[in-house]
C-alpha positions as CSV (number, residue, x, y, z in Angstrom):
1,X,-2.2,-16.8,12.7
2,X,-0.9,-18.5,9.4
3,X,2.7,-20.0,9.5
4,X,3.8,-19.3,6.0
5,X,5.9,-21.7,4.2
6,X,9.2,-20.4,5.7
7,X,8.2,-20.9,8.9
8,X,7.3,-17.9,10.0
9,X,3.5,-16.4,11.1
10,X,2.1,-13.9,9.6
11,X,-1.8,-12.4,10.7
12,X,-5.1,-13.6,8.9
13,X,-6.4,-9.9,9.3
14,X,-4.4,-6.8,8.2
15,X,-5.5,-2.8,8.3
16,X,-4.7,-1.7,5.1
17,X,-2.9,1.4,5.1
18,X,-3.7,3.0,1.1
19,X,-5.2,6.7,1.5
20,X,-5.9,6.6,5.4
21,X,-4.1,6.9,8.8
22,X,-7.0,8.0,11.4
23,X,-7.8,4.3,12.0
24,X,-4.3,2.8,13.5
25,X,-4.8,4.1,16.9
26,X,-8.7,2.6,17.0
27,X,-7.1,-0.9,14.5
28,X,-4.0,-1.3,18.1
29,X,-6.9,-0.6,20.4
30,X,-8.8,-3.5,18.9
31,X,-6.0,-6.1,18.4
32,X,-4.9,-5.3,15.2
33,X,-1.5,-6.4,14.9
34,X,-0.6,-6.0,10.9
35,X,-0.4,-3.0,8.8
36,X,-0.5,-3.3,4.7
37,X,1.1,-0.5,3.2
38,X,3.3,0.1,0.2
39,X,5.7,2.7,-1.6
40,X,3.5,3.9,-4.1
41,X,1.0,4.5,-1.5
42,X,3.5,7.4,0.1
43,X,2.9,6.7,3.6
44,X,5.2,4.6,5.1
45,X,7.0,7.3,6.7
46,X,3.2,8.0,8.4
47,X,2.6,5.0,9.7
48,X,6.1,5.0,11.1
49,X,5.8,7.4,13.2
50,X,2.0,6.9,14.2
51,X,3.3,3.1,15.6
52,X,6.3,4.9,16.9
53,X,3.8,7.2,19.0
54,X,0.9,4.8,19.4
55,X,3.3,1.3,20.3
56,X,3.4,2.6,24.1
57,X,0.2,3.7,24.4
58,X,-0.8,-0.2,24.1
59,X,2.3,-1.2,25.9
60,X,3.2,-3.1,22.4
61,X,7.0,-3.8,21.5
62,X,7.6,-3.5,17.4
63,X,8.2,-6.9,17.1
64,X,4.8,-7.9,18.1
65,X,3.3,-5.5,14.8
66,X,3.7,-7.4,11.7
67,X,4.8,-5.1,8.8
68,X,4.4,-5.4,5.1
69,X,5.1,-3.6,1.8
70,X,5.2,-3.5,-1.7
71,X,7.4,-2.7,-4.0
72,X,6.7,-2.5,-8.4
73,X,9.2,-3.6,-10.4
74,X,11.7,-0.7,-12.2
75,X,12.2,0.0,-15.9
76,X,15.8,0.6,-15.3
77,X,19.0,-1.1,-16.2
78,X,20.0,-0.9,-12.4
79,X,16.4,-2.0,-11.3
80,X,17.7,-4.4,-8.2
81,X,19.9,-1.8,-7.3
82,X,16.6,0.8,-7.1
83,X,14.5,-1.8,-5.3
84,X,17.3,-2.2,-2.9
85,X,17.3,1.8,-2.4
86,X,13.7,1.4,-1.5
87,X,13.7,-1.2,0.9
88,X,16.6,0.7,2.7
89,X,14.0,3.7,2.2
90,X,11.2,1.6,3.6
91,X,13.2,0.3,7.0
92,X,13.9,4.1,8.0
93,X,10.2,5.3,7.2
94,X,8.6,2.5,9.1
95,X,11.5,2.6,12.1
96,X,12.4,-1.0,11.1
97,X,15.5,-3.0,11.3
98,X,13.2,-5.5,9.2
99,X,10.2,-5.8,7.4
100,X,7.9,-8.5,7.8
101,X,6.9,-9.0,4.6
102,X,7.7,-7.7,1.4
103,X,5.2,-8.6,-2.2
104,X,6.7,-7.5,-5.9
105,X,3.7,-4.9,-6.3
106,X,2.6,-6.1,-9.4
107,X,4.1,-8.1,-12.3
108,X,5.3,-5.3,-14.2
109,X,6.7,-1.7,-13.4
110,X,4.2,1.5,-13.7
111,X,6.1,2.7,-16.8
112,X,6.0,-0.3,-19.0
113,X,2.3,-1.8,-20.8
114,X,1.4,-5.2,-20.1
115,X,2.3,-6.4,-23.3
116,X,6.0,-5.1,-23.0
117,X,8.5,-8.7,-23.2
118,X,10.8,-6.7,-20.9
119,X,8.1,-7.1,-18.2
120,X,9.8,-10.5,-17.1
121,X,13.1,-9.5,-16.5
122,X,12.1,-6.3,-14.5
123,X,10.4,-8.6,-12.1
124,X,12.7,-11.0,-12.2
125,X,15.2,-8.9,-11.0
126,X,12.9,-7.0,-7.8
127,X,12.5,-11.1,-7.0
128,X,16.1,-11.4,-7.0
129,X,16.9,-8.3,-5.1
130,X,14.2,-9.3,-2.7
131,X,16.0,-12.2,-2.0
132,X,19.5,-10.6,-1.2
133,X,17.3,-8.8,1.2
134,X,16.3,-11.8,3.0
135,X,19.3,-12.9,3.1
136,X,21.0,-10.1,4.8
137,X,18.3,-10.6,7.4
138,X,16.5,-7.2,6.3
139,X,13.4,-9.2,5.4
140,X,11.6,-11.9,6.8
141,X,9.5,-13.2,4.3
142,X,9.0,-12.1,0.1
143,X,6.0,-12.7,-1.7
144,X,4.2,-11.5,-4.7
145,X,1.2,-9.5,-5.6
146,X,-1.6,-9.7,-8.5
147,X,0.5,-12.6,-9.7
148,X,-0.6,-15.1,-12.2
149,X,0.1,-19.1,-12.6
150,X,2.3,-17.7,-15.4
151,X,3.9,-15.3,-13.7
152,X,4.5,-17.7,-10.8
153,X,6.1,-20.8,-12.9
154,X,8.4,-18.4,-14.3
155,X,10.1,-18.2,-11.2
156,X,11.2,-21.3,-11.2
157,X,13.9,-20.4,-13.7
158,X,15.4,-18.2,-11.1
159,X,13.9,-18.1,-7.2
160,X,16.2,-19.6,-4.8
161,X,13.0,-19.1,-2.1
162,X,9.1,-19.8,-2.8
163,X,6.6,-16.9,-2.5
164,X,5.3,-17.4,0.8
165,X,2.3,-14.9,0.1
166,X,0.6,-13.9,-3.2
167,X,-1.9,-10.8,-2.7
168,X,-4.8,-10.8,-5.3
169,X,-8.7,-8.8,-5.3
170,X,-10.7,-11.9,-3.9
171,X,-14.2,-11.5,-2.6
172,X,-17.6,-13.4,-3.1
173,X,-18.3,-11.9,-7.2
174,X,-14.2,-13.3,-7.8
175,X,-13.3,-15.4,-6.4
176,X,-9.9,-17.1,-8.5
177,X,-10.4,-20.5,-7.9
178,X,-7.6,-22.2,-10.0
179,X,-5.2,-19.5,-8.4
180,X,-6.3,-20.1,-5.0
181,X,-5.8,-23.8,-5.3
182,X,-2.8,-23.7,-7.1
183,X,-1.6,-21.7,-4.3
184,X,-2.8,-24.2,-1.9
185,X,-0.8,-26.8,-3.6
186,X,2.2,-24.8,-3.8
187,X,2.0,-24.0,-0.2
188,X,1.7,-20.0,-1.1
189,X,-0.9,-18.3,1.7
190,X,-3.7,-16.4,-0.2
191,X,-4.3,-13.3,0.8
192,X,-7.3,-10.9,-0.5
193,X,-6.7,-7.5,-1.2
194,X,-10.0,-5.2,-1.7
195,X,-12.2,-7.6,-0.3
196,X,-15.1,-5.9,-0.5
197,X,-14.4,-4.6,-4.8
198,X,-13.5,-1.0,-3.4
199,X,-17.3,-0.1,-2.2
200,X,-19.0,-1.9,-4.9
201,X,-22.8,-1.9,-4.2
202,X,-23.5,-5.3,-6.3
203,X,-21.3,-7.3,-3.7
204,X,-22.2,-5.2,-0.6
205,X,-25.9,-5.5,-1.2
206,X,-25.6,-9.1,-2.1
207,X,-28.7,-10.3,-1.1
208,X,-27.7,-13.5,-0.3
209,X,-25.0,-12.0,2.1
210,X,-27.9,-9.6,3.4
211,X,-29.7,-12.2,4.7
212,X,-26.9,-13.8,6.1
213,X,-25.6,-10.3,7.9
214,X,-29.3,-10.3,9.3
215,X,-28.3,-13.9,11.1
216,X,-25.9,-13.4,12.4
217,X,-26.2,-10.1,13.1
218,X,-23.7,-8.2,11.6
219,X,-22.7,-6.2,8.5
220,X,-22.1,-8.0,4.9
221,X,-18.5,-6.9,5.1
222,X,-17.8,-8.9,8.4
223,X,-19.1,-12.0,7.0
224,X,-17.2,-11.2,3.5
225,X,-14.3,-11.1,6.2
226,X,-15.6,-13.8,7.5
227,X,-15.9,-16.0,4.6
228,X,-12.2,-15.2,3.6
229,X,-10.5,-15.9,6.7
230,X,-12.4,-19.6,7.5
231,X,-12.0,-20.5,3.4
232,X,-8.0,-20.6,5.0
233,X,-7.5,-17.5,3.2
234,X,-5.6,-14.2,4.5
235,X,-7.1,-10.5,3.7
236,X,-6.1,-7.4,4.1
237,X,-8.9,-4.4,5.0
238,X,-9.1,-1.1,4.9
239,X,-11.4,1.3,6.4
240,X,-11.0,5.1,7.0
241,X,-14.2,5.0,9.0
242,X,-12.7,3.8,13.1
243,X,-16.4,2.2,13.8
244,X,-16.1,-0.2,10.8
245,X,-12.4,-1.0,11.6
246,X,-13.6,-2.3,14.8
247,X,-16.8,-3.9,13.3
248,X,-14.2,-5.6,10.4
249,X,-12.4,-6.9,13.7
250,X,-15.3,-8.9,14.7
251,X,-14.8,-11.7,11.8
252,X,-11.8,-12.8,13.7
253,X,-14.0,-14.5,16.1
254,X,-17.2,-15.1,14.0
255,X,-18.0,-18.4,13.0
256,X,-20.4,-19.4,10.4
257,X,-22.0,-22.4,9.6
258,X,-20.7,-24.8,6.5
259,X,-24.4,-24.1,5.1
260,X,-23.8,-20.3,4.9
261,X,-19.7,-21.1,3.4
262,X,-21.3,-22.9,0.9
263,X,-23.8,-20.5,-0.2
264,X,-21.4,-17.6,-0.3
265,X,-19.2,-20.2,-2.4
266,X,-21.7,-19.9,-5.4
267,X,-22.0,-16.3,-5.7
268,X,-18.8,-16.2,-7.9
269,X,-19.3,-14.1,-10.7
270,X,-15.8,-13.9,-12.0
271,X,-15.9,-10.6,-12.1
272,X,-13.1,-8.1,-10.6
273,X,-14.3,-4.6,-9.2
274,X,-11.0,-3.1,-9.3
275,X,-8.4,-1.7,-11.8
276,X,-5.6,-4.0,-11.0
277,X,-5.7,-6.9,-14.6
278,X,-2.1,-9.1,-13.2
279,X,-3.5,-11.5,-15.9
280,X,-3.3,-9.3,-19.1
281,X,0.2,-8.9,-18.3
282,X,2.9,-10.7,-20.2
């Protein structure tokens, strides 16, 4: 577990929720205990009702699942009114009196460019409604997603609470180094989305990372996993295939040696594998 900087603990090791549902029973049976989902992936109400059925199956209460979303920004004159409407949305789909966790999606809304000057107030005001949110004891914890240093020393001007959680794509080929340790410093967890660059055969044939796998006898996405979680980092992993969502499980016990960290440390490309550019937004 990683306490965040309000106190509160939060998983290293999430099933991601985006385009798939077969794998929650197989993530509970495992030890999964943290689902990733979001509004604009459309299945919140899905994942409601499959912990609704599944919970006593494991003989698991719903506080001991730990929850989060995502919400984008809104192009709208009434936008922390809208994000409110979909948090209130979001607590009814998932069968919540709270969420866990709650990240601004991205630092602008789908409808505006990146190069639009109204992107900062748009977020600025899903922050703000976020934070009425926690508050009124509806959320736990807010956070941020594909955030820059830019975007994060912005809020300054207006956050009552830090960003206890900034999702970014993180993985060996990128891996954000003056992000992650302005994070550190800032007491912000970490946490990798599309850890392994959506499928991407140049970071899953690694063959560095091959011969690693081969050590320790394992796949190259467990010790990407791996990697993540004992660099002090969180991830979150998704996998429609119920043989690899337990096989992902594994890196929450394996350990590898400082040798093999540091190797994996200088296979940093720089380069992203996925469509998501936080830092071309202004």
């Amino acid at each position: 577990m990683f306490k965040l900087n309000n106190g509160e603990e939060m998983p290293k090791l999430a099933l991601g929720t985006y385009l798939l549902l077969d794998a929650v029973d197989k993530a509970l049976e495992v030890g999964y205990r943290s689902f990733d989902t979001a509004k604009y992936y459309e299945n919140e109400g899905e994942l409601g009702e499959a912990l609704k059925v599944l919970l006593p199956k494991y003989e698991l209460r719903t506080e001991e699942i730990f929850l989060t979303t995502k919400v984008f920004p809104v192009e709208n004159a009434a936008s922390g009114e809208l994000i409110k409407k979909d948090i209130e949305e979001s607590l009814k789909l998932l069968n919540r009196e709270y969420l866990d966790l709650v990240l601004v999606h991205y630092p602008r809304p789908l409808t505006t460019d990146d190069k639009d000057e109204r992107n900062k107030i748009y977020r600025k005001e899903a922050w703000l409604a976020l934070e009425d949110l926690k508050k009124e004891g509806k959320i736990r914890s807010i956070g941020i997603s594909n955030y820059e240093i830019c975007h994060i020393e912005e809020m300054r001007e207006y956050r009552t609470f830090e960003p206890t959680v900034n999702q970014v794509e993180f993985h060996p080929h990128f891996q954000r180094k003056e992000l992650r340790e302005y994070c550190r410093k800032n007491g912000i967890l970490f946490q990798a989305f599309s850890p392994f660059g959506r499928g991407n055969s140049a970071l899953l044939n690694d063959q560095t990372m091959v011969g690693i796998a081969e050590k320790y006898h394992t796949s190259v996405s467990t010790i990407i996993l791996t990697w993540i979680m004992h660099s002090g980092n969180g991830v979150a992993v998704k996998s429609a295939n119920v043989g690899r969502v337990s096989e992902n499980f594994k890196a929450t016990t394996l350990k590898l040696t400082d040798e093999d960290m540091a190797k994996i440390d200088e296979l940093d490309l720089n380069t992203p594998y996925v469509e998501d550019r936080g830092w071309e937004v202004v």
